[in-house]
N, C-alpha and C positions, 0 to 999 in steps of 0.2 A: 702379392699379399704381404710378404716379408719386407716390400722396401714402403708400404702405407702404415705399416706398423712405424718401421724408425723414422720415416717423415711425421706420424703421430707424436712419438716419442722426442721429437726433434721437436716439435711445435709446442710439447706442453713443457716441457723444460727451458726453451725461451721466454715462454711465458711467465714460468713461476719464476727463474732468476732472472728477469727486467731488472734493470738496475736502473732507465733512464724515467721511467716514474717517479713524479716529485723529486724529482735531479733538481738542484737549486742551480741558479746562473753562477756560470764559471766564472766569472768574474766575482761576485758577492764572496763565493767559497775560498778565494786564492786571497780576497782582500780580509775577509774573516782571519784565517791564517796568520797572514801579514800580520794583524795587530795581535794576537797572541804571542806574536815571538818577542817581544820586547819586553825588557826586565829593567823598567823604573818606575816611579809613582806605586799604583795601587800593585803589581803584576810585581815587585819585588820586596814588598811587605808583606804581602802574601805568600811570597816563598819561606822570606825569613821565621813568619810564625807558623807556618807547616812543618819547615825542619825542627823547630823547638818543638813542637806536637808530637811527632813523630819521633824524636829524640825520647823524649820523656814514654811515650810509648813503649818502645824497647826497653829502657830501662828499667819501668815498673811490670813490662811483662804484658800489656795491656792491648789485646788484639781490636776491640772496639777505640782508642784511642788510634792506634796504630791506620785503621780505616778509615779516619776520621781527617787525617795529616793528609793519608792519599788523594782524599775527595774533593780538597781545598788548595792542591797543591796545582800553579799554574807550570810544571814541568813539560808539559804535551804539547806544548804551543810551540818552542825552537825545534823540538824533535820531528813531529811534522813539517813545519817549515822546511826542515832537509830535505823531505823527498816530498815536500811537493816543488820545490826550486829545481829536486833534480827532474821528474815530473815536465814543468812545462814547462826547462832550458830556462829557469831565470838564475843565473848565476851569482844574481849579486842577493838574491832571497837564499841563497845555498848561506854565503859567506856573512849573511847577519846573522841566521840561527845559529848556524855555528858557532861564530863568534859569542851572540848570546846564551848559548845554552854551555858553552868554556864557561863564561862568568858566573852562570844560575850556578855550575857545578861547584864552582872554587867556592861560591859565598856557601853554597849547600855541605862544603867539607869543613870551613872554617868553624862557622857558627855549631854546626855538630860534635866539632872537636872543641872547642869551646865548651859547651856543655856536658859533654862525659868528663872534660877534665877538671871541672869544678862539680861534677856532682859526686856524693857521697859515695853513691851506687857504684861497682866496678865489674861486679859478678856479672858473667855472659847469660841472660835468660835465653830460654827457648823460644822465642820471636827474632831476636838476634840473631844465633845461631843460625837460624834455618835459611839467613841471606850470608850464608859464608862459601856454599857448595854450590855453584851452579852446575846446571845440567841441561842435556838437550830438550829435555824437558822445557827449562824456563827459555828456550830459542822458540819453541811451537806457540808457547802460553804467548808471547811477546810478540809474535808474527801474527796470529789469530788476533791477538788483541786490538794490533795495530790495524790490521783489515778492515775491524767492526767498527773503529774508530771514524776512519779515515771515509767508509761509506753511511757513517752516521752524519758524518761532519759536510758531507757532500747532498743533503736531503734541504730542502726546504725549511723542515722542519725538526728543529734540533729536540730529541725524545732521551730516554735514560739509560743511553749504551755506552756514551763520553765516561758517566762515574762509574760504571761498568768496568769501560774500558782500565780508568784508573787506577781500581781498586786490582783487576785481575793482575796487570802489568807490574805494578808496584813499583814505582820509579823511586818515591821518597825514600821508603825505609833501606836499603840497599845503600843509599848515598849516607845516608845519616851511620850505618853499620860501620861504613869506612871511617867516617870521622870518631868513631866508639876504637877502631883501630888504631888510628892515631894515636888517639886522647892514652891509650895504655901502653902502646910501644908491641902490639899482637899483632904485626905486620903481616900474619896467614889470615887473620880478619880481614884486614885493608884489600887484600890482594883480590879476595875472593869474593868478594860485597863489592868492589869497585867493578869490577870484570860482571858481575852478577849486573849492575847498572850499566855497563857499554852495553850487553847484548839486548839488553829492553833497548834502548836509547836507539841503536843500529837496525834493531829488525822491526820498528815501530816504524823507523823511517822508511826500512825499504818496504813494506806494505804499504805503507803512505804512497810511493813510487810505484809501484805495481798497478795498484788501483786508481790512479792519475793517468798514467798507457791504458788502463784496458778501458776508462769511461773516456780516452782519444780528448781529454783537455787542450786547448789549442796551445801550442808555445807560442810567450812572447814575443821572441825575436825569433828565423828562420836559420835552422840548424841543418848542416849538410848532412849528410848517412853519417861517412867520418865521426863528430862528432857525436849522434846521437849514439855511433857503436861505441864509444871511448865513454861515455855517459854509464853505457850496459855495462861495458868490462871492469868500469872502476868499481859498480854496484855488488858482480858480483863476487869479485874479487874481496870485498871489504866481508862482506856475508861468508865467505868460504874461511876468510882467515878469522874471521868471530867464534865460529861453528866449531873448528877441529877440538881448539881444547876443550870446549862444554863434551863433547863427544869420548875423550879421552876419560873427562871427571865420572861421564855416565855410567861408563865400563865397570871404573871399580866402583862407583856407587851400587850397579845394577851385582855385580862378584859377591862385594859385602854382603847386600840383602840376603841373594841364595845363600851367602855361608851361617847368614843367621839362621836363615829358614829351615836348614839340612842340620844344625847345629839342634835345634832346639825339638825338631822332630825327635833325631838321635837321642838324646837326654829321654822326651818324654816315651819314646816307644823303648828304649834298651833299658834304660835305669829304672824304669818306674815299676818295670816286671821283676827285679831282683830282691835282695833283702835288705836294700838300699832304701833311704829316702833325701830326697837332693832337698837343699834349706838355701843352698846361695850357687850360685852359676855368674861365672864373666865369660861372653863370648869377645873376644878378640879378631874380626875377620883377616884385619890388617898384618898380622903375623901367623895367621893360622892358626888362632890357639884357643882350648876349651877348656877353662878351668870346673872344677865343679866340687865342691862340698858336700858332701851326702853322711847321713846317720844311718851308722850299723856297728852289730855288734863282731862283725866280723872284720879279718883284715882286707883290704881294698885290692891285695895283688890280684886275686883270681877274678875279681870286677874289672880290674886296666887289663886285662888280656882278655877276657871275653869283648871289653869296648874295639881293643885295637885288630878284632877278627872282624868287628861288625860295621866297621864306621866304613870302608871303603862301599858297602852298599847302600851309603846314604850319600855319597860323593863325597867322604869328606876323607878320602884315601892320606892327604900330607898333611891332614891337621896333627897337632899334639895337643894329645889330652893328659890333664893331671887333676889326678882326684888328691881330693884331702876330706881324709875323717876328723869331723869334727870333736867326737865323741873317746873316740880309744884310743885312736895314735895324734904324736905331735906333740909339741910344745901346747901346755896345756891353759897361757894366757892367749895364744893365737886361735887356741881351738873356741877358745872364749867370743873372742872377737870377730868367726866365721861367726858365728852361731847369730850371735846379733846382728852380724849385716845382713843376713838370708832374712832374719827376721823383720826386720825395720824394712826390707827389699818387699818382702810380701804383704807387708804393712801397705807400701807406698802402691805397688800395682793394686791391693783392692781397693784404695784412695781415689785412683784415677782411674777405675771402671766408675767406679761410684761417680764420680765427677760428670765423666763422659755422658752415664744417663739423664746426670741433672741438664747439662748442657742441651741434650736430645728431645726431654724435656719441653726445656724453655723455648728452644727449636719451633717445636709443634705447635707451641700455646701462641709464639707470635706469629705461625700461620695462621689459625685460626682467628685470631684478633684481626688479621688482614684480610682476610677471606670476609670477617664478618660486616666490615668497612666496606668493603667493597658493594656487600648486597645490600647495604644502609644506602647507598648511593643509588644502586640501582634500582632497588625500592621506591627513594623517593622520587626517579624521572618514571617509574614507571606508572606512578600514580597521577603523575602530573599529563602523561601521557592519554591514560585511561578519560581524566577527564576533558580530555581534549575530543575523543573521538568518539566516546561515547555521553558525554556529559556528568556531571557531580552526582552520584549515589548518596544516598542518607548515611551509609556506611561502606568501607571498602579497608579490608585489611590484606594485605599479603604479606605469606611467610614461611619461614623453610623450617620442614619438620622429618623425621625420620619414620621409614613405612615400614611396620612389623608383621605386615598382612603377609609376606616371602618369605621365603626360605635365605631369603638374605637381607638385608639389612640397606635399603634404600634411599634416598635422598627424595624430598618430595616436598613440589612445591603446591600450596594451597591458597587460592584466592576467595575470601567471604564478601560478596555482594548482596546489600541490602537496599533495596528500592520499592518502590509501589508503583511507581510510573516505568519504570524501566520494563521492556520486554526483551527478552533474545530469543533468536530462533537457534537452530541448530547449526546452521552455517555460519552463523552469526559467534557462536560460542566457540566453534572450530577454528575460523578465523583469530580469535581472540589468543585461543592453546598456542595455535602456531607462532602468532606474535610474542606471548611469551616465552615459549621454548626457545627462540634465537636472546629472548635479551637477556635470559637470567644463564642460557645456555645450559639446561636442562632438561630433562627427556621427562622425567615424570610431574604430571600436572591434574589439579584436580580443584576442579569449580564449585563453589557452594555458593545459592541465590538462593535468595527469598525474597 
């Protein structure tokens, strides 16, 4: 019983991850490739005005621009090209990407640094920024990336997981960040945005190589064991040495966060119970430090000894904490000047709630505008269809309405046919339900004829 189960279990999981359905010819797939790795004519004008895209991007802050640079950027062609040369032992397809994708990168720093350094702009926004820390994170984002890539890129049929791929991966902006490093002489930019682009770049490829072994691509020429092991050990070797310091940055990335998180609990469960009220807070994870600003008419000492009794139960045992009263003690232009930054501070978070919802928003509203495209479409083959199988009606409208007859709130689809010649029978009409439930992909359905 228990081994027809996992022969079961075995058979339907072969099934569902086939990967040799609409397999395109390995030949077509390695020659496709090929031509993407080369960077002259169209394939490096097009790099040059992605980096400028993308450039300008970051600098105005501008996340739909920034998408925009990814999706037109031919970066993915030398990077695959690496692992698929390593893939199926073609040596000399290793040594063109590479080569080519050195030069995509140099003309991708030049022309980036060129442009921060003649543009007005110099301030770090927050698109920028966020390609300076890499983490293990962006090694999984890049490895998944490259996967979905690499067996998109292997189908017959090329669908929409390439801009997919590019937008997740994000090879442009990372490269262009460094040339933002250059351009200002913030060499912890460059560092970190460039190393941010090797591990897309590396673990793009080694997916690419992975899934080249496991769809058994023929090699070009015949490679002894030897080889093919010296192939695996340089693979993984490159991968291990990519990996450690994203794994390092994680640590205290992941350190930071909880000190914020234990930090800002503490605040809100200790302080907010006292005769305090907190107006500005800097948490510091990096040095272990919690400043905090609070209004009261009392003095702050018997507040710092109640915190430093309590703070070891939120783990935050070797922070230091330092209060300042805005209000009673202090230098009384500083206390000035707490007072306004707490203020302008809560200003800016109900700014950017506010924001967030508008974004959420507009989120929805272009779902719905897709959603609504979508049924436009299938509306009109389904009519095209109707009159094919059952002939043209005097009238035929179909359309999606909401069903207030439940206790919940339903989706329902309604077909109005008008005919004089027409008749249906009952099998006839059921037949019809079923046909539409699969095409509108809908469960509730409801016919009206006359």
């Amino acid at each position: 019983m228990n081994e027809s189960v996992f022969q079961l279990i075995k058979k339907t999981l072969k099934y569902r991850l086939n990967l040799d359905e609409d397999k395109a010819n390995e030949i077509d797939v390695v020659e496709n490739i090929r031509k993407a790795v080369e960077f002259k004519g169209i394939n490096l004008w097009t790099l040059i005005f992605a980096i400028f895209i993308a450039s300008i991007g970051l600098n105005v802050n501008s996340t739909a621009v920034i998408i925009g640079a990814m999706l037109i950027s031919p970066l993915m062609g030398p990077i695959m090209g690496i692992g698929m040369g390593a893939g199926v032992f073609d040596f000399e397809l290793i040594k063109q990407s590479g080569k080519n994708l050195l030069i995509a990168t140099l003309i991708g720093l030049f022309t980036s640094t060129v442009y921060f350094f003649i543009s007005p702009i110099h301030t770090a926004q927050s698109e920028l920024l966020a390609r300076t820390s890499p983490t293990i994170w962006d090694v999984l984002i890049a490895f998944f990336g490259g996967l979905a890539g690499i067996v998109a890129s292997s189908r017959k049929k090329y669908n929409n997981v390439i801009p997919g791929v590019a937008i997740a991966t994000a090879l442009m902006p990372p490269l262009c960040t460094a040339g933002y490093g250059i351009a200002t002489g913030q060499w912890n930019y460059f560092f970190g945005a460039f190393y941010l682009y090797i591990i897309n770049s590396v673990f793009i490829s080694i997916a690419t190589f992975l899934i080249i072994r496991f769809l058994n691509f023929k090699p070009i020429i015949h490679v002894n064991k030897e080889t093919a092991a010296k192939v695996r050990k340089w693979v993984v070797t490159i991968a291990v040495l990519t990996i450690i310091p994203s794994l390092y940055l994680a640590y205290h990335f992941v350190r930071n966060e909880i000190f914020k998180q234990n930090a800002n609990r503490f605040i809100n469960e200790v302080i907010t119970t006292s005769n305090f009220t907190v107006i500005n807070k800097k948490i510091l994870p990096e040095i272990n430090e919690i400043t905090i600003t609070v209004i009261g008419s009392e003095k702050t000492d018997s507040l710092k000894k109640n915190l430093d009794l309590k703070k070891e139960s939120f783990n935050l045992k070797n922070a230091n904490i330092i209060i300042k009263n805005s209000i009673s003690f202090g230098k009384r232009e500083d206390d000035m000047n707490q007072l306004k930054e707490g203020i302008i501070e809560d200003i800016f978070e109900k700014q950017e709630d506010l924001l967030k919802s508008k974004v959420d928003e507009i989120s929805n509203l272009k779902k719905q505008l897709l959603n609504q495209s979508s049924f436009e479409k299938k509306r009109g083959g389904a009519i095209k269809e109707f009159n094919a199988l059952y002939g043209k009606p005097q009238e035929l409208m179909i359309n999606q309405t909401i069903d207030y007859t439940t206790t919940t709130m339903d989706t329902i689809l309604v077909i109005y046919i008008k005919s004089n010649s027409m008749k249906f029978k009952n099998d006839d009409l059921k037949k019809m339900e079923n046909w539409l439930k699969v095409k509108f992909n809908i469960e509730k359905i409801k016919i009206i004829k006359e």
